[in-house]
Each structure stands twice: as structure tokens, then as C-alpha cells.
C-alpha positions, -999 to +999 in steps of 0.1 A: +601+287-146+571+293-170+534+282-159+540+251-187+574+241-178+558+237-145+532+217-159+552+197-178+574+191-145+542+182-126+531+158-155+561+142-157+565+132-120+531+121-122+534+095-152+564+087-131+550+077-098+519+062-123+542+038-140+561+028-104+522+022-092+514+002-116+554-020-119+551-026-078+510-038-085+521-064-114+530-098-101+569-107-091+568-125-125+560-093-148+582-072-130+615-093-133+600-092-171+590-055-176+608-023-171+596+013-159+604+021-193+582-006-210+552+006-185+560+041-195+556+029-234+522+012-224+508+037-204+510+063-237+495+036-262+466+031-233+460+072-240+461+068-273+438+041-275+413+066-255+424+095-284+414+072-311+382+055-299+371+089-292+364+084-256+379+116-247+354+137-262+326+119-252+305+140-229+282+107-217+295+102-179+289+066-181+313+054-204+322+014-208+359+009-211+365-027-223+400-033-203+408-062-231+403-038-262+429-014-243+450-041-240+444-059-276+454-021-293+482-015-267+499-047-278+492-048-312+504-012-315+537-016-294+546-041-320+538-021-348+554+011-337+580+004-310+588-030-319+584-045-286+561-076-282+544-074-252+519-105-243+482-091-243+479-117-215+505-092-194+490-061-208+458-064-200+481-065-163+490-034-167+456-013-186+442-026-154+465-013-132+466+017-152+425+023-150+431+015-112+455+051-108+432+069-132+404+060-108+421+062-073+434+099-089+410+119-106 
């Protein structure tokens, strides 16, 4: 196996044990409602949210993430492009849950 096949392996089990982090954190209530697949489809809109507001390349180290914003574009755009309509409400759920790994694993 090639150095990025590896990678890609070692990203993949990662976003995989991210997305079971974050279903087993939502309440009982979201997660009879949401699949690992629909956390899966949030947690890429989430990064590219951070791709399009440019966080990523911003060097400041204090950066303000507004969890709602995250979750107003990760809605929004989950309609548009993968037709699923995911509350806000619930989505803001899971961007929290999602800045919670992010935190606890970088």
C-alpha cells in the first residue's frame, strides 16, 4: 500500500469514528431521526463551510467560529445539493458535536 492509500485509509476510519462520536452525543430523539450516513453528509458541508468562509487559510490563531452560521450554511446547502432537509435546529446538534471532536483531537 502507497503512503496515500494509507492516508486515505487513516482518514477514512477517522471521519468514521468522528461521525459515530458525534450520532452516540446527539439526543435519543436525533438519532432514531439521523443516520451515520446523514452525519457523514453534514460533517463534509461543515468543511466546506470552513473552505468557503476562508477560515482555513487564516493564519490569526484566534479565530471566532459562529456554531449557528455552520449550521445555517450546512442546512441550507444539504437542501440545495443533496436534497435532504435537515432542521437547522438539529444541525446546529451536530456542528457542535462536530467542533467538540475537532477540539478533543487536534
Amino acid at each position: 500500500m502507497t503512503s496515500i492509500e494509507e492516508e486515505l485509509l487513516m482518514d477514512e476510519e477517522n471521519d468514521a469514528r468522528e461521525a459515530e462520536y458525534i450520532l452516540h452525543t446527539l439526543s435519543s430523539e436525533l438519532q432514531d431521526r439521523y443516520t451515520t450516513d446523514d452525519i457523514r453528509t453534514m460533517m463534509d458541508l461543515i468543511v466546506e463551510y470552513y473552505y468557503d468562509s476562508g477560515m482555513l487559510e487564516c493564519t490569526d490563531a484566534e479565530v471566532e467560529i459562529d456554531l449557528q452560521d455552520v449550521a445555517d450554511y450546512v442546512a441550507k446547502h444539504a437542501k440545495e445539493y443533496h436534497e435532504k432537509d435537515y432542521p437547522v435546529e438539529d444541525v446546529f446538534f451536530v456542528v457542535q458535536a462536530d467542533f467538540d471532536w475537532q477540539e478533543q483531537n487536534l
